[in-house]
C-alpha positions in Angstrom: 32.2 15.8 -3.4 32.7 12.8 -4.9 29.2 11.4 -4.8 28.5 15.2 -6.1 30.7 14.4 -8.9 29.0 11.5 -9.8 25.9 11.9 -10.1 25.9 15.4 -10.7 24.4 16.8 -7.9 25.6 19.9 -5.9 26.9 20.0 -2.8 24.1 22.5 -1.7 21.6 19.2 -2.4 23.7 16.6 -1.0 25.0 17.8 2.2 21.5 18.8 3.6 20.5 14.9 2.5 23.7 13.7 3.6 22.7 15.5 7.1 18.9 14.6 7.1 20.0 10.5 6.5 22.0 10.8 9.5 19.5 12.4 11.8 17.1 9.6 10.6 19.6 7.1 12.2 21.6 5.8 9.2 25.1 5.1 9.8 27.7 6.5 9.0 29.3 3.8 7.4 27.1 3.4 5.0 25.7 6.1 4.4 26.5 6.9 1.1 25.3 3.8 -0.2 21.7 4.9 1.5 22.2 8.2 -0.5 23.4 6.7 -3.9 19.8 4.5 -3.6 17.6 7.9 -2.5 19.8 9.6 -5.5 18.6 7.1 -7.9 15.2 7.3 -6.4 15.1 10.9 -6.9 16.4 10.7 -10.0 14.6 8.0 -11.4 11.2 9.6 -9.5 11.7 12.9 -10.7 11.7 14.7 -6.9 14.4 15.9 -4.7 16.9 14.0 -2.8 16.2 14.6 0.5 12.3 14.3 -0.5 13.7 10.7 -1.3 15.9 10.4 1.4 12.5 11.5 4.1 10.4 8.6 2.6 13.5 5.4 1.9 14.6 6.8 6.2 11.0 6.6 7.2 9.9 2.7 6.2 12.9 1.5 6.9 13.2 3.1 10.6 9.6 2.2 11.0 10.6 -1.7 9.6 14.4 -1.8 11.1 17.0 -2.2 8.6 17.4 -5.8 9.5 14.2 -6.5 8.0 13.5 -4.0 4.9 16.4 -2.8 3.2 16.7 0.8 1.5 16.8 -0.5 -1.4 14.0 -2.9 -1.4 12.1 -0.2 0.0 13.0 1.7 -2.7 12.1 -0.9 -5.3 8.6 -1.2 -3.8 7.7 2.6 -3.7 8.8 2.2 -7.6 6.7 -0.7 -8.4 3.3 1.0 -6.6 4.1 4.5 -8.4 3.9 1.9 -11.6 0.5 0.5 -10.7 -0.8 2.8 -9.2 -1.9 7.0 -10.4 0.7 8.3 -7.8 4.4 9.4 -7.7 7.6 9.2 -5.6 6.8 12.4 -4.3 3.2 12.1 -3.2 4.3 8.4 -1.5 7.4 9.7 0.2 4.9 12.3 1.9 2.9 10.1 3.0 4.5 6.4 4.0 5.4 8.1 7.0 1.9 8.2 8.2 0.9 4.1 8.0 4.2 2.0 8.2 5.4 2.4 11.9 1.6 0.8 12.3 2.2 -1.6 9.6 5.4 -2.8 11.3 3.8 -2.6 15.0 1.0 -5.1 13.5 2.6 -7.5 11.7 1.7 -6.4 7.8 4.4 -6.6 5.0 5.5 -3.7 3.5 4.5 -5.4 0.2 0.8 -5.4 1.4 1.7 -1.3 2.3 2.7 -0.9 -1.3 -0.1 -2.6 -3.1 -2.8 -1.8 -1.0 -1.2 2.3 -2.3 -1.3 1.1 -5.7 -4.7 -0.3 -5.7 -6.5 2.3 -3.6 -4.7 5.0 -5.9 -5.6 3.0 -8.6 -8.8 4.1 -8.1 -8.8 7.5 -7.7 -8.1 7.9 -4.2 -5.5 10.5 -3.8 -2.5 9.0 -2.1 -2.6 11.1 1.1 -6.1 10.3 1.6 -5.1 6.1 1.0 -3.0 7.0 4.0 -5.2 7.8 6.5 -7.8 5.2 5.2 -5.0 2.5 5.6 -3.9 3.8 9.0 -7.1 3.7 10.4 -8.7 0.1 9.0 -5.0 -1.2 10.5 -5.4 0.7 13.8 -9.5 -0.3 14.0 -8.3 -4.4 12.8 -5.6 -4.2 15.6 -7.0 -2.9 18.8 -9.0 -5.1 21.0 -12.6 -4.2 21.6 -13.3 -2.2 18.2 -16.0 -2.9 15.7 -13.3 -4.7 13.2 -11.6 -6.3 16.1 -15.0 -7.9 16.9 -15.4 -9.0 13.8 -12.2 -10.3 12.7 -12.4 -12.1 16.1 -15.9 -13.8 15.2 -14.5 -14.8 11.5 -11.6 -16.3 13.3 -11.2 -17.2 16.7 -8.5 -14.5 17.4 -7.2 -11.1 16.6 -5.2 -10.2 13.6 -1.6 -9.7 15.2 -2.3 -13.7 16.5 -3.5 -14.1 12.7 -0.6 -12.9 11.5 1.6 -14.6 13.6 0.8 -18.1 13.3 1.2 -17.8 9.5 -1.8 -16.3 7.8 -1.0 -13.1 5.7 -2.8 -9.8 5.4 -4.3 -10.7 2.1 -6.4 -13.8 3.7 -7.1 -11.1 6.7 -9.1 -9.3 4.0 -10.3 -12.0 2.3 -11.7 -13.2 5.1 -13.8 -10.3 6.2 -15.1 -9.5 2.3 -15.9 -13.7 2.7 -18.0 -13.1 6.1 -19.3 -9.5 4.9 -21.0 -11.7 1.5 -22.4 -14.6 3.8 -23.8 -12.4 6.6 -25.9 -10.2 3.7 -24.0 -7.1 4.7 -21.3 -4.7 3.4 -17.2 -4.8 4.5 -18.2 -1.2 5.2 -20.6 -2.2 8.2 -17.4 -4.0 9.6 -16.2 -1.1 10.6 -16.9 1.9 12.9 -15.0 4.5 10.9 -16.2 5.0 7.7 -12.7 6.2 6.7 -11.1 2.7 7.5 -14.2 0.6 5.9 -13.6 2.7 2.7 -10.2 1.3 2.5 -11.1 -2.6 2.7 -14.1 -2.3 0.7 -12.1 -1.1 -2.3 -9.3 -3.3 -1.8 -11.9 -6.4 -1.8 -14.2 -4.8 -4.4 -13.8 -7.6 -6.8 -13.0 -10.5 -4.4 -9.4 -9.5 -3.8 -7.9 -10.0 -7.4 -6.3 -6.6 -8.0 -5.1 -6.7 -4.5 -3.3 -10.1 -5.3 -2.1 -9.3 -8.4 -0.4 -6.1 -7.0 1.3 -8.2 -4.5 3.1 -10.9 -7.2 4.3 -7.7 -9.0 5.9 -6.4 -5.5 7.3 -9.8 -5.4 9.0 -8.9 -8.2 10.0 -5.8 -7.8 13.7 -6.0 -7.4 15.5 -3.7 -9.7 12.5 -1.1 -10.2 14.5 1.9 -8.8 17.7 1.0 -11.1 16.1 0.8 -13.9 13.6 4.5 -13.9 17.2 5.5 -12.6 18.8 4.0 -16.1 15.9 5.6 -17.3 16.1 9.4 -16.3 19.7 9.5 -16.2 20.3 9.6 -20.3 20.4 12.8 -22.8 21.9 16.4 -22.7 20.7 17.2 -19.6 22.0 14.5 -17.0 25.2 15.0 -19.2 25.0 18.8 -18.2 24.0 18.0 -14.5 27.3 16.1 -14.1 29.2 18.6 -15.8 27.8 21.4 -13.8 28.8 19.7 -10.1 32.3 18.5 -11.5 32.7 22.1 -12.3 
């Protein structure tokens, strides 16, 4: 009731988010302070709370809450809907589908979030930058694949190894647009699914720039979901929405 109270929500909303957060593993403890970021997700996103509550639960479950934080999650959903032609919505729908492989591999969730802001940058509905991000991960990770060869041939081992011993997704992709250019070919040819290529091509399209840029502004990215929240939450209407659940 109190969290109702202030920031006007109804119960009928918060207690079926207050019920999904815990099903997704968030403790008890704190789970409040999950819901108060996924309320000023929602808020500041324009979507509903548990829609907010779905997508925050499922990158950090997927990343372990030691690692990501709900609101740094947050912050860098925020900052991709900002550079990107998606929304909070569309990216809660469809995180689910390539962080759990993003974790399992080694990538950043700041590559996760700029390689969605780029790719949707572009025109490629966000759904779709999904799948193509799953599978050029899946194809780059798994021994034995097209990628895998190549990445192999680039660099003497595979990209988990990459990854561990300090190099970063970014110079992953660099480094197959760099061997695509001297070997006369395209990034597409790389690959055996067309789906995965389509994703790296575009992301090293104009030698990576975009990409890199994207990933300074995730850097700084802290604060994104306060301030759409600061945003939203002004005028007759939020007024109205906290009167309306203190009632």
């Amino acid at each position: 009731k109190e969290f109702s109270k202030t920031f006007g929500v109804l119960p009928e909303q918060t207690i079926p988010a207050l019920h999904q957060a815990l099903s997704a593993g968030v403790p008890k403890d704190n789970v409040f302070e999950f819901l108060e970021v996924a309320q000023k997700a929602a808020k500041g996103g324009v979507t509903e709370l548990e829609t907010a509550v779905d997508g925050i639960s499922s990158v950090v479950n997927a990343y372990g809450s030691e690692v990501l934080s709900a609101s740094k999650a947050s912050d860098l959903l925020f900052t991709a809907v900002k550079l990107g032609k998606t929304d909070f919505s569309q990216l809660s729908a469809s995180v689910f589908q390539v962080a759990p492989i993003a974790s399992a591999v080694g990538i950043d969730f700041e590559n996760l979030t700029a390689a969605f802001a780029n790719l949707t940058a572009q025109g490629v509905p966000t759904s779709v930058a999904a799948t193509q991000m799953k599978g050029a991960m899946a194809e780059l990770a798994k021994e034995g694949t097209k990628a895998d060869t190549a990445f192999r041939d680039l660099t003497g081992q595979g990209l988990q190894t990459f990854l561990k011993n300090g190099g970063s997704f970014e110079d992953a992709l660099l480094t197959l647009k760099d061997g695509a250019d001297k070997a006369g070919i395209s990034v597409l040819d790389m690959f055996g699914s067309v789906e995965a290529g389509q994703a790296i091509l575009a992301l090293t399209a104009d030698g990576g720039v975009a990409f890199s840029d994207s990933l300074e502004a995730m850097r700084g990215s802290a604060g994104a979901t306060e301030t759409a929240f600061e945003t939203m939450n002004k005028g007759f209407s939020a007024d109205m929405e906290k009167i309306k659940a203190n009632l």
